[in-house]
GUZA-730643 format. One line per field, with one value per residue: residue in three letters; residue number from 1; x, y, z of N, C-alpha, C, CB in turn. Coordinates in Angstrom, 3 decimals. Atoms other than C-alpha are relative to their C-alpha. Glycine has a CB too. Layout:
! GUZA-730643
type <- c(ALA ...)
seq <- c(NUM ...)
n.c1 <- c(X ...)
n.c2 <- c(Y ...)
n.c3 <- c(Z ...)
ca.c1 <- c(X ...)
ca.c2 <- c(Y ...)
ca.c3 <- c(Z ...)
c.c1 <- c(X ...)
c.c2 <- c(Y ...)
c.c3 <- c(Z ...)
cb.c1 <- c(X ...)
cb.c2 <- c(Y ...)
cb.c3 <- c(Z ...)
***
This chain:
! GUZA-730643
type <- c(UNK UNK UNK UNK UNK UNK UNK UNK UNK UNK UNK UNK UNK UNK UNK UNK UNK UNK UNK UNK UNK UNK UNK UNK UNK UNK UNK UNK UNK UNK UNK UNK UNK UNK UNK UNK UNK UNK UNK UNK UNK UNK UNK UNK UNK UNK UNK UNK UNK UNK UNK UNK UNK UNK UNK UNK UNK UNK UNK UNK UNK UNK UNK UNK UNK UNK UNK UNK UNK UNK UNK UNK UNK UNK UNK UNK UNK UNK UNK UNK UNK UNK UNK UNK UNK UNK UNK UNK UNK UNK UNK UNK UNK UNK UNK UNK UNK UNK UNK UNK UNK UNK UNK UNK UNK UNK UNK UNK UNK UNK UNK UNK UNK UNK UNK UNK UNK UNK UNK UNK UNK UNK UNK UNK UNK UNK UNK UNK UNK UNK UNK UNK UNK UNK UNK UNK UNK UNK UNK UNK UNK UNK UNK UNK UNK UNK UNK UNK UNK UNK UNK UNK UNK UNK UNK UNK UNK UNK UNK UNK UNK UNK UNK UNK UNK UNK UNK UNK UNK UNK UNK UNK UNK UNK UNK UNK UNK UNK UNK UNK UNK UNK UNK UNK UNK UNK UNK UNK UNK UNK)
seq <- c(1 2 3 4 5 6 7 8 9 10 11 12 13 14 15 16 17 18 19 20 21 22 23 24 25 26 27 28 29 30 31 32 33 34 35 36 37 38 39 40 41 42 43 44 45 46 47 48 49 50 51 52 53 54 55 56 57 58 59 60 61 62 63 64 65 66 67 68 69 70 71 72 73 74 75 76 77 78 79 80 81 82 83 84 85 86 87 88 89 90 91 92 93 94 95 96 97 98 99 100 101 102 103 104 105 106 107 108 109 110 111 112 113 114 115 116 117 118 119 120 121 122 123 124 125 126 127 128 129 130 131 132 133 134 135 136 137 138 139 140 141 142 143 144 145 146 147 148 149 150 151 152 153 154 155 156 157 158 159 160 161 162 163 164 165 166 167 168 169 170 171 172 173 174 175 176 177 178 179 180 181 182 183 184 185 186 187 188 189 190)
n.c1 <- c(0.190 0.571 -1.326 0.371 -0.054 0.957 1.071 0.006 -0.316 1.482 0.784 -0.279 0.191 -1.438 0.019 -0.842 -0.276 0.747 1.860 1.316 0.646 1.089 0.233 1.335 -0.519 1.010 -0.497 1.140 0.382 0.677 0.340 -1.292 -0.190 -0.951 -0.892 0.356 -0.819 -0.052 0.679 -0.753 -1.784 -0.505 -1.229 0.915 -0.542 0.435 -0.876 -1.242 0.304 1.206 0.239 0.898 1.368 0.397 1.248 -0.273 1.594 0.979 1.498 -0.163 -0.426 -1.343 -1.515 -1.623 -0.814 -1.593 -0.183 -1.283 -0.151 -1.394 -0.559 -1.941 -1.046 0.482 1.762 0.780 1.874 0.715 2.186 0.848 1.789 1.663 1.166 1.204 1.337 0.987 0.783 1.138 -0.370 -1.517 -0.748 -1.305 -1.287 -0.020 -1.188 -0.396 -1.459 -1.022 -0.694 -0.985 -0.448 -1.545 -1.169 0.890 1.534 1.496 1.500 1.411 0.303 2.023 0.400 0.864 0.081 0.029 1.431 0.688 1.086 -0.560 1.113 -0.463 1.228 -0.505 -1.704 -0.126 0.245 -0.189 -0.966 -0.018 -0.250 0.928 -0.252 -0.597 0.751 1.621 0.600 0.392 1.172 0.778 -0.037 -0.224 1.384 1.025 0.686 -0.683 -0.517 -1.448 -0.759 -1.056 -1.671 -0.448 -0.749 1.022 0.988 1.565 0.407 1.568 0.023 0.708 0.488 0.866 0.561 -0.213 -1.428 -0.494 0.313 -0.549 -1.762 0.264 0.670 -0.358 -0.666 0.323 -0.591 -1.476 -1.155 -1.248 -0.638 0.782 -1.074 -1.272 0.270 -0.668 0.641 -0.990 0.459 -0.179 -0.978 0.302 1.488 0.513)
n.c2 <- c(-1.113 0.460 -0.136 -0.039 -1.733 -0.802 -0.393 -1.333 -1.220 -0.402 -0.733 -1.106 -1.244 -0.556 0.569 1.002 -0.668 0.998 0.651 -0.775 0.278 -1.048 -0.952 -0.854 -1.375 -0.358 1.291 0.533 0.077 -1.261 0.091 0.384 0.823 -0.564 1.027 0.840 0.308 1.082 0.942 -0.721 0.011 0.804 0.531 0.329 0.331 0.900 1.213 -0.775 -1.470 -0.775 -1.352 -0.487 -1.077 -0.903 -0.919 -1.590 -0.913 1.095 -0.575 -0.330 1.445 -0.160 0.773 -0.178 1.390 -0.335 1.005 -0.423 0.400 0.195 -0.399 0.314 0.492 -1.026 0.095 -1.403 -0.025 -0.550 -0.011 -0.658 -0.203 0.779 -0.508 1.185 -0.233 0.793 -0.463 1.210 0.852 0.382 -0.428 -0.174 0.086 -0.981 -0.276 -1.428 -0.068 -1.012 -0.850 0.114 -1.873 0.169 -1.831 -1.028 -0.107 -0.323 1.106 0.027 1.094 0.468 0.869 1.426 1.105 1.128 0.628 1.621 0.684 0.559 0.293 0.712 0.695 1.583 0.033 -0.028 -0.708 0.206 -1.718 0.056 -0.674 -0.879 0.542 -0.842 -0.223 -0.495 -1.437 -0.838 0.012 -1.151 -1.425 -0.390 0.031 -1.087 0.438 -0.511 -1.001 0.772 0.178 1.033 -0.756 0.464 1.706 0.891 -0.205 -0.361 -1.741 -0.516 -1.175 0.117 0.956 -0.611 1.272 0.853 0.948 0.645 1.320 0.555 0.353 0.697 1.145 1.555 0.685 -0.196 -1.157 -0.244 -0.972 0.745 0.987 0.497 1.429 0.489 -0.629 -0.386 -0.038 -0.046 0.365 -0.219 1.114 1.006 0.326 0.501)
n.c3 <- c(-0.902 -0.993 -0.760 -1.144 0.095 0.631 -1.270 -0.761 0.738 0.682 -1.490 -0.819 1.468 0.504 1.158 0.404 1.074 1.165 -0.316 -0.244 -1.285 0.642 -0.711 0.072 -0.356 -1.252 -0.896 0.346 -1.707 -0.799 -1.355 -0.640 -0.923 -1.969 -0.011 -1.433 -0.002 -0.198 1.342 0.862 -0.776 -0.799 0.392 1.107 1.025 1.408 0.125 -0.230 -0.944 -1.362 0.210 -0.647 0.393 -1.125 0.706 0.241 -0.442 0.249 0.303 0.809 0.611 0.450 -0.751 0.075 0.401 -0.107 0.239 0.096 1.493 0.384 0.958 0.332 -0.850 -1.673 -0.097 0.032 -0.435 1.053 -0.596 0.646 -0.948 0.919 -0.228 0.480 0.178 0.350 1.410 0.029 -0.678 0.577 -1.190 0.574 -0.895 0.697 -0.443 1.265 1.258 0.331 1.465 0.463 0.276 0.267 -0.418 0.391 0.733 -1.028 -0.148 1.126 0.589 -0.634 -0.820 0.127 -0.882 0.013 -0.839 0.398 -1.050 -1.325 -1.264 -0.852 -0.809 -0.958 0.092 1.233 0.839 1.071 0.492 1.516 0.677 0.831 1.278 0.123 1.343 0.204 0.345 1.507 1.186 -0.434 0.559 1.153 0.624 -0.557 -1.382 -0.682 0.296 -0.494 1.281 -0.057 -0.038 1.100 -0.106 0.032 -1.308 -0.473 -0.737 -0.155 -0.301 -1.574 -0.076 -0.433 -0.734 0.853 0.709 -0.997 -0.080 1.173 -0.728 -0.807 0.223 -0.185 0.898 1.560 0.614 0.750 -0.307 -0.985 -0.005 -1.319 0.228 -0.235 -0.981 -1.506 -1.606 -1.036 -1.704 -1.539 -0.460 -0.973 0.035 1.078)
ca.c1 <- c(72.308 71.212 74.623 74.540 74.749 71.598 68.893 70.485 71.464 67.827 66.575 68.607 67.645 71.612 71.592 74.040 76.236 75.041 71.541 68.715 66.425 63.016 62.662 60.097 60.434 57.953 58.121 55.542 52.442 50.160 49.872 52.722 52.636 52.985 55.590 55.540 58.986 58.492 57.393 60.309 63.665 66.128 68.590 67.541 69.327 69.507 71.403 74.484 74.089 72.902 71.110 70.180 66.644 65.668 62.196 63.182 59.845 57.060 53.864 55.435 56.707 60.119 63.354 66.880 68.609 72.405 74.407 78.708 80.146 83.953 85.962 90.097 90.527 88.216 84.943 82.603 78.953 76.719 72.597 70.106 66.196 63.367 60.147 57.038 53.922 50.814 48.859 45.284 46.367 50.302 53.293 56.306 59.506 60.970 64.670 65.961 68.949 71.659 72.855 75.340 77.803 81.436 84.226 82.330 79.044 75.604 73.125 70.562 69.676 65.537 64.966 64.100 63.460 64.190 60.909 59.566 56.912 57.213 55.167 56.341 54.777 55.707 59.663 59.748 60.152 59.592 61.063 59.567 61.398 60.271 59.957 62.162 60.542 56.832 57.290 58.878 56.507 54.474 56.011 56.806 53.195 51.846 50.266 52.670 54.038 57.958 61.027 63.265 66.915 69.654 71.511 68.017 66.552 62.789 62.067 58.471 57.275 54.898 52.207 48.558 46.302 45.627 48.877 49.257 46.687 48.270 51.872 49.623 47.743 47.901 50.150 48.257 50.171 53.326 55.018 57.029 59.608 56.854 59.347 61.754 61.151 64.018 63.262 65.086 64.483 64.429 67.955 66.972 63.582 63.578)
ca.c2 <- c(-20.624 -23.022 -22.817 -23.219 -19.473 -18.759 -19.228 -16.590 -14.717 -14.459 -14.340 -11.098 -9.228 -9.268 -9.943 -12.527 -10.746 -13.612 -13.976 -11.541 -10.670 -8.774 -5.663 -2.966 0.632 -0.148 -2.896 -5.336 -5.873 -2.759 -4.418 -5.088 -8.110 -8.218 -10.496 -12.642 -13.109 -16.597 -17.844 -15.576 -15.225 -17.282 -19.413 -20.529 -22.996 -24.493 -27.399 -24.891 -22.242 -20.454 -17.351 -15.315 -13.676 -10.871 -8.560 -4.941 -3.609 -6.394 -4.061 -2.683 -6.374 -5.285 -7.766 -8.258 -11.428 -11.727 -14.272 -14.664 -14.700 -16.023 -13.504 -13.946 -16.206 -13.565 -13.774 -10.817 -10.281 -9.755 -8.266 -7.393 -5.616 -7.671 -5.914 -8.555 -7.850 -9.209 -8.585 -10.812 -14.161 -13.905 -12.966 -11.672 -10.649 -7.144 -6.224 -2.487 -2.730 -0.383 1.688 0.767 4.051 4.569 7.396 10.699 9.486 10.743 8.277 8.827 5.885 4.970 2.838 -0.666 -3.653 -6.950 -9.353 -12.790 -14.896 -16.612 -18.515 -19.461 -22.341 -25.400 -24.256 -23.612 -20.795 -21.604 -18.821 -18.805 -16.570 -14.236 -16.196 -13.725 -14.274 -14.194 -11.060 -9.719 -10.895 -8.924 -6.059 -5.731 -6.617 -3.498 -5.420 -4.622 -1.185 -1.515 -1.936 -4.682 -2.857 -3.530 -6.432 -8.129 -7.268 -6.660 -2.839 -2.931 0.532 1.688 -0.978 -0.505 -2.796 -4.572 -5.487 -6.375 -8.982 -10.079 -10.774 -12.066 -15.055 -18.805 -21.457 -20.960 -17.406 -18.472 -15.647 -17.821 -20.512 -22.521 -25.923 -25.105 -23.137 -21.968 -23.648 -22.615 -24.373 -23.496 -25.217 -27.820 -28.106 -30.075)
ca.c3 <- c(-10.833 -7.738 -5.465 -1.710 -1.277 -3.269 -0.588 1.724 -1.336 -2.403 1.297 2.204 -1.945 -3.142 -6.419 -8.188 -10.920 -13.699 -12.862 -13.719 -11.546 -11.164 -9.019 -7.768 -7.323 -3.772 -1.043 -2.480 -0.251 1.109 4.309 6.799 8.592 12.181 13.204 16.276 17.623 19.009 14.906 13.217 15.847 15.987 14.225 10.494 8.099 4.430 5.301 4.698 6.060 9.146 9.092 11.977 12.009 14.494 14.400 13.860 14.400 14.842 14.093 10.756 9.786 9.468 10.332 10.235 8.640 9.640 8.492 8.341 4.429 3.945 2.043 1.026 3.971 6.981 8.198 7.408 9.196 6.557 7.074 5.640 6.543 5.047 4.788 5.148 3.711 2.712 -0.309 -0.418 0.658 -0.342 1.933 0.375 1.311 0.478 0.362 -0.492 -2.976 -2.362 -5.095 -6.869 -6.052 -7.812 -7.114 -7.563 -8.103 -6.413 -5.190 -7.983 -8.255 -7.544 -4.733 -5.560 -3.626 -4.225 -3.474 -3.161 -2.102 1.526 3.822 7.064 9.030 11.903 11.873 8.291 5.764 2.328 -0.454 -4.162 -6.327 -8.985 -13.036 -14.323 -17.978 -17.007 -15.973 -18.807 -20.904 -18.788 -18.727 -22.427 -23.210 -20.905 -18.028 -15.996 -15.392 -15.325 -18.399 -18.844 -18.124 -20.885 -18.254 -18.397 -14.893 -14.471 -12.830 -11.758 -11.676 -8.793 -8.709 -8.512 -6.541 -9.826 -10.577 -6.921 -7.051 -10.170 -8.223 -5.578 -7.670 -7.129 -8.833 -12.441 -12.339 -13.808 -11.990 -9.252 -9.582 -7.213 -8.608 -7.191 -3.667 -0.935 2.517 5.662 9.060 12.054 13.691 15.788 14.436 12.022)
c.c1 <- c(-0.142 2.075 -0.530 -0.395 -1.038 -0.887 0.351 0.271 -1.286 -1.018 0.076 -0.163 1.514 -0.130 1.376 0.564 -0.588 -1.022 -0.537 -0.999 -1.558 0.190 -1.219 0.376 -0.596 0.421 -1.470 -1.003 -0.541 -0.021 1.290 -0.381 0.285 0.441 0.182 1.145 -0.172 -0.173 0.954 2.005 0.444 0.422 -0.675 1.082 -0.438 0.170 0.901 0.262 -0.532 0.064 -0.638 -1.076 -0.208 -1.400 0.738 -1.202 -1.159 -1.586 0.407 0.452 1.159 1.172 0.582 0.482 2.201 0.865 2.129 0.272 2.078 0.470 1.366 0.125 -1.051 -1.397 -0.212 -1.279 -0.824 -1.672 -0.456 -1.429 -0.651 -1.267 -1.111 -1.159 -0.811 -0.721 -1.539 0.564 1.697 0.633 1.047 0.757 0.955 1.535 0.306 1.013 0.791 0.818 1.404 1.098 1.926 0.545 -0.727 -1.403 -0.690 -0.332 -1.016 -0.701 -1.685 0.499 -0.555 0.543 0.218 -0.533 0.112 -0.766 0.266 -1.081 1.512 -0.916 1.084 1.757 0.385 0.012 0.299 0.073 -0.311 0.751 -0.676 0.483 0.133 -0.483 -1.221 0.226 0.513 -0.023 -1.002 -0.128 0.214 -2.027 -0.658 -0.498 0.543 0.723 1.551 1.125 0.988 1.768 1.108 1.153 -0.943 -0.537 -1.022 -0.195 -1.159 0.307 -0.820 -1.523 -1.737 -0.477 -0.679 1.063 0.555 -0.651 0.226 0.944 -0.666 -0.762 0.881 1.130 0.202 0.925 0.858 1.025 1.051 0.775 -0.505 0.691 0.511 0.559 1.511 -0.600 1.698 -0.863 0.583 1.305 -0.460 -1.132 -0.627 -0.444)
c.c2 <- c(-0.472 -0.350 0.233 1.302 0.661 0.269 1.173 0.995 0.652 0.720 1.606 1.205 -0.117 -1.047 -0.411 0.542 -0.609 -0.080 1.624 0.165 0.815 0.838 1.140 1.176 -0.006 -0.894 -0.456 -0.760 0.957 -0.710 -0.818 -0.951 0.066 -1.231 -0.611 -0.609 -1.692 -0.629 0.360 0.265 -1.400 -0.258 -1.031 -0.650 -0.863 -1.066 0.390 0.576 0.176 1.300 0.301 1.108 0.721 0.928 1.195 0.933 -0.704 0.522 0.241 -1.241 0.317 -0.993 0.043 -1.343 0.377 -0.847 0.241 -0.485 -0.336 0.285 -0.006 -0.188 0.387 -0.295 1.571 -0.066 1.242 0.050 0.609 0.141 -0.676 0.885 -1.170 0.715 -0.439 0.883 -1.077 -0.863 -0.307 0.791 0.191 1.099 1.003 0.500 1.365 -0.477 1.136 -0.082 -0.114 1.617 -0.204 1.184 1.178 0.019 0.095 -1.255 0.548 -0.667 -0.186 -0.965 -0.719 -1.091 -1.524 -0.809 -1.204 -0.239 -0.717 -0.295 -0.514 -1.037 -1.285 0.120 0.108 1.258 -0.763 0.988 -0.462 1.478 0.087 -0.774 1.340 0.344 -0.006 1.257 1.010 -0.113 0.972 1.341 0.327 -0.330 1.597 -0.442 0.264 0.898 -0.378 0.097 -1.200 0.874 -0.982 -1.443 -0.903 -0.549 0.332 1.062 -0.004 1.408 0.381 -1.038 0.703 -1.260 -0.838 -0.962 -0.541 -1.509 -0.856 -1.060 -0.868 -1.664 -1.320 -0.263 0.246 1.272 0.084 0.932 -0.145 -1.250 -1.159 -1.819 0.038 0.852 0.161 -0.777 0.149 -0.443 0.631 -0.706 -0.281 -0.301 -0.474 -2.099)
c.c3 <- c(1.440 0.625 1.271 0.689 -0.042 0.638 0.730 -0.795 -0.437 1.100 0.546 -1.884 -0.384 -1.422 -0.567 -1.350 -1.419 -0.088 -0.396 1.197 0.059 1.609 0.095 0.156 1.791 0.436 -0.775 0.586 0.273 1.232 0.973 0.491 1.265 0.340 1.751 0.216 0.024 -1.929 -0.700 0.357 -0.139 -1.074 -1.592 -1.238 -0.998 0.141 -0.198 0.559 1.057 -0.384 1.577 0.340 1.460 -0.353 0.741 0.847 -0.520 -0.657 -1.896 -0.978 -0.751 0.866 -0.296 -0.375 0.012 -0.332 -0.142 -1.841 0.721 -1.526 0.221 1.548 1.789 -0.072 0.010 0.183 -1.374 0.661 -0.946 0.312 -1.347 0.204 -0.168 -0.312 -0.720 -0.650 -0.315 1.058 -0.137 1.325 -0.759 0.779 -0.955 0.555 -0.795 -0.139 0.265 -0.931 -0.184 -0.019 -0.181 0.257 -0.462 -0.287 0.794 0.108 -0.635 -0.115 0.486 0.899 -0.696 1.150 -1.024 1.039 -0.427 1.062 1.262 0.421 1.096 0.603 0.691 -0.311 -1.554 -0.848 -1.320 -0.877 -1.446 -0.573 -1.427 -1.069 -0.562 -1.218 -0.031 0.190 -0.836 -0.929 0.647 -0.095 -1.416 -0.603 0.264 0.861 1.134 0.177 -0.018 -1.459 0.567 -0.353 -1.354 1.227 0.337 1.360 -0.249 0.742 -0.032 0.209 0.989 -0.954 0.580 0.445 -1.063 -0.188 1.223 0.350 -1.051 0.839 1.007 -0.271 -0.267 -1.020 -1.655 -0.770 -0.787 0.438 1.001 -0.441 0.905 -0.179 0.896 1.543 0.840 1.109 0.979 0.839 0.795 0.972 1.415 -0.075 -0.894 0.163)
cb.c1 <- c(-1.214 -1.481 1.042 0.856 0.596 -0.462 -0.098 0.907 0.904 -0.835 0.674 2.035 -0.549 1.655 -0.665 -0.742 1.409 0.131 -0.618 -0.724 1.095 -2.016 0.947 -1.090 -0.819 -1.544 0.257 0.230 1.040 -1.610 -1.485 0.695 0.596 -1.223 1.451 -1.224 0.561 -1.166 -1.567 -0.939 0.138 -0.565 0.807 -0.922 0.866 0.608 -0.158 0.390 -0.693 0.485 -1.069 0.392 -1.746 1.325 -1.996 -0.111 -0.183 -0.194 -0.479 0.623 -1.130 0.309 0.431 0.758 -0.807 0.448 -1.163 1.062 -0.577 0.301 -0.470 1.356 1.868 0.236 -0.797 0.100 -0.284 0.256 -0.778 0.119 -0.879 -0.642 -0.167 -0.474 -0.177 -0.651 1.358 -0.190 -0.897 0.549 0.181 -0.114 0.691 -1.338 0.989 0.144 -0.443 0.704 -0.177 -0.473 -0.556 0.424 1.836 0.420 -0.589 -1.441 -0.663 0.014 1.112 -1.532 -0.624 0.250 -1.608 0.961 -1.618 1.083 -0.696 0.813 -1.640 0.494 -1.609 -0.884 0.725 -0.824 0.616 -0.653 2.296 -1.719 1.033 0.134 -1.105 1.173 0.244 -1.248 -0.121 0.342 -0.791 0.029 0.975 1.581 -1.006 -1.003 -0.181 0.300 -0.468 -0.415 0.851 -0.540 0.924 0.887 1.214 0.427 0.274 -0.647 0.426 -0.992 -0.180 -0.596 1.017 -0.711 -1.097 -0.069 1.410 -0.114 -1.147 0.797 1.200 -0.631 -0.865 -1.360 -0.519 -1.752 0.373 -0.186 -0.506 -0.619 1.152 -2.268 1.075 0.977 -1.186 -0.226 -1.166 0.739 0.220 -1.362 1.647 0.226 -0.666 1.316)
cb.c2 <- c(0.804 -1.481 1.168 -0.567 0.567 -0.372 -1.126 0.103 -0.293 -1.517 -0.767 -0.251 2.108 -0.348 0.833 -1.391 0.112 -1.180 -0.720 -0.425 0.547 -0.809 0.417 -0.256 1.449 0.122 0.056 -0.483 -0.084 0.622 -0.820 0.808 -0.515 0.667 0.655 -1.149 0.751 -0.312 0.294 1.430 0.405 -0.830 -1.038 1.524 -0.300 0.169 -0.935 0.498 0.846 -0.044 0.308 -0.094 -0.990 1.012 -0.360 0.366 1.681 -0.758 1.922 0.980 -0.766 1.612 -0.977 0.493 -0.475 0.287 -0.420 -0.859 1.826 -1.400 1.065 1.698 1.123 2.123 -0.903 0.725 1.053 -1.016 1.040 -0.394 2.245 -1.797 1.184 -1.167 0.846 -0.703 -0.275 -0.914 -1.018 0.738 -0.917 0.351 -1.806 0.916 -1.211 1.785 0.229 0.222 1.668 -0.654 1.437 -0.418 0.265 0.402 -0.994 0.967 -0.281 -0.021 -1.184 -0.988 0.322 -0.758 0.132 -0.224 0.596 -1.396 -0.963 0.814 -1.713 0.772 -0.707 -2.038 -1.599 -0.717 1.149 -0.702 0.323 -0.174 -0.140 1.730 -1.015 -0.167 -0.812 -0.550 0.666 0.729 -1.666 0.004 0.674 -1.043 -1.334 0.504 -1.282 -0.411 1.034 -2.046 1.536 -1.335 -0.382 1.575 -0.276 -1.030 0.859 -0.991 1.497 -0.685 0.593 2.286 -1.011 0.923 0.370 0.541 1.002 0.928 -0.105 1.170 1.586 0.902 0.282 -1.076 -1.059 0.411 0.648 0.458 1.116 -0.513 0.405 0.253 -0.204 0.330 -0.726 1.599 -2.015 1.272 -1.338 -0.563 0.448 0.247 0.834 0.522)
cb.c3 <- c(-0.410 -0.446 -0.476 0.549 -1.101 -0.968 1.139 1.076 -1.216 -0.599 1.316 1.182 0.458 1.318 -0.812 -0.095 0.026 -0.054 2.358 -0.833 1.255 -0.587 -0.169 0.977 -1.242 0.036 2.168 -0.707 1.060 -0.507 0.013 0.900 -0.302 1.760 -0.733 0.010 0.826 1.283 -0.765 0.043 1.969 0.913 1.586 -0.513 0.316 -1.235 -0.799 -0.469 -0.460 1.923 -1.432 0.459 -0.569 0.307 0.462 -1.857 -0.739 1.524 1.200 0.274 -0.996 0.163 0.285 1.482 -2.196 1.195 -1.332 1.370 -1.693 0.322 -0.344 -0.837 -0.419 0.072 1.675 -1.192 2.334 -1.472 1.625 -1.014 0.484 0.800 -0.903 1.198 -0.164 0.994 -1.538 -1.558 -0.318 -1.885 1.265 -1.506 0.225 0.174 -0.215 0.309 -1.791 0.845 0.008 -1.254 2.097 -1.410 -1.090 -0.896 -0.805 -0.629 1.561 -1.116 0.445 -1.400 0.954 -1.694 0.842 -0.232 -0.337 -0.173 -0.645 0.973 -0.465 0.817 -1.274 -0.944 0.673 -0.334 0.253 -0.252 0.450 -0.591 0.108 -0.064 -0.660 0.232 -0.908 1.033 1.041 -0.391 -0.352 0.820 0.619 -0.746 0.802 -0.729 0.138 0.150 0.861 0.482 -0.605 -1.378 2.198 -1.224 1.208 -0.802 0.948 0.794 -0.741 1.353 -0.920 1.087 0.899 -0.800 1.221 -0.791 -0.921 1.055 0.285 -1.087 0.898 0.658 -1.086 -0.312 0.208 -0.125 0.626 -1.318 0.328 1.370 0.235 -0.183 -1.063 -1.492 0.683 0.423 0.476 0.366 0.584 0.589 -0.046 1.204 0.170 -1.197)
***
């Protein structure tokens, strides 16, 4: 699943036709972040990639990630809004999903987000993604509101401040890939 791609694919929520994934019906987080251009703008790569980050609206801890994709041959500017918000001591990173929509069909679809954990710090974001089988063991137990969909995505359902400091606990949680982390730098600041 780990392809050069995947960091900004994970960074901006677009989910990977092969891969599973976990999702929320909410942005995950009651408390927005307030975002401080100087710590968040500016020019951000894997070692492949560049991405460029902008703040949307710094009080609400909303930004913009923009980045170019190469399709049959053309460049195409690709974005996407991040929602930040903080939950206890956690910081995660909240992408809405647009609805899958075919010839004649409504937008029905629920709003979900695609989330993950994040710190930033000293020119650095680091990017745990969601353990796609803790949580549904979770959810199939009942601890977590939510169903496991039949192409084996994760659908949190709305989230109570239990189950937020759940999503929000340390290492021991089992509920991040904390192995195997995302980092983007800062270009030129590394």
């Amino acid at each position: 699943m780990r392809t050069h791609g995947l960091l900004l694919t994970t960074l901006v929520g677009l989910t990977l036709a092969a891969c599973s994934g976990v999702f929320s019906t909410q942005p995950v987080g009651r408390e927005p972040v307030t975002l401080v251009a100087e710590e968040w703008e500016g020019t951000w790569t894997d070692s492949e990639n560049f991405l460029e980050i902008r703040i949307v609206d710094a009080d609400s801890g909303r930004l913009e990630a923009a980045w170019i994709e190469r399709r049959d041959g053309d460049f195409e500017l690709e974005r996407v809004e991040v929602l930040v918000r903080r939950e206890g001591g956690a910081i995660f990173g909240n992408s809405l999903q647009e609805p899958e929509s075919g010839e004649g069909r409504e937008s029905e679809e629920p709003r979900r987000y695609a989330f993950f954990r994040l710190t930033r710090d000293d020119g650095k974001i680091l990017i745990w993604w969601p353990n796609v089988d803790a949580f549904k063991a979770l959810v199939e137990a009942g601890t977590l509101p939510g169903e496991v969909t039949e192409g084996n995505d994760v659908e949190l359902g709305p989230l109570e401040p239990e189950h937020l400091a759940l999503l929000a606990g340390g290492a021991s949680s089992g509920l991040w890939q904390w192995q195997e982390p995302g980092v983007l730098f800062r270009s030129g600041a590394r």
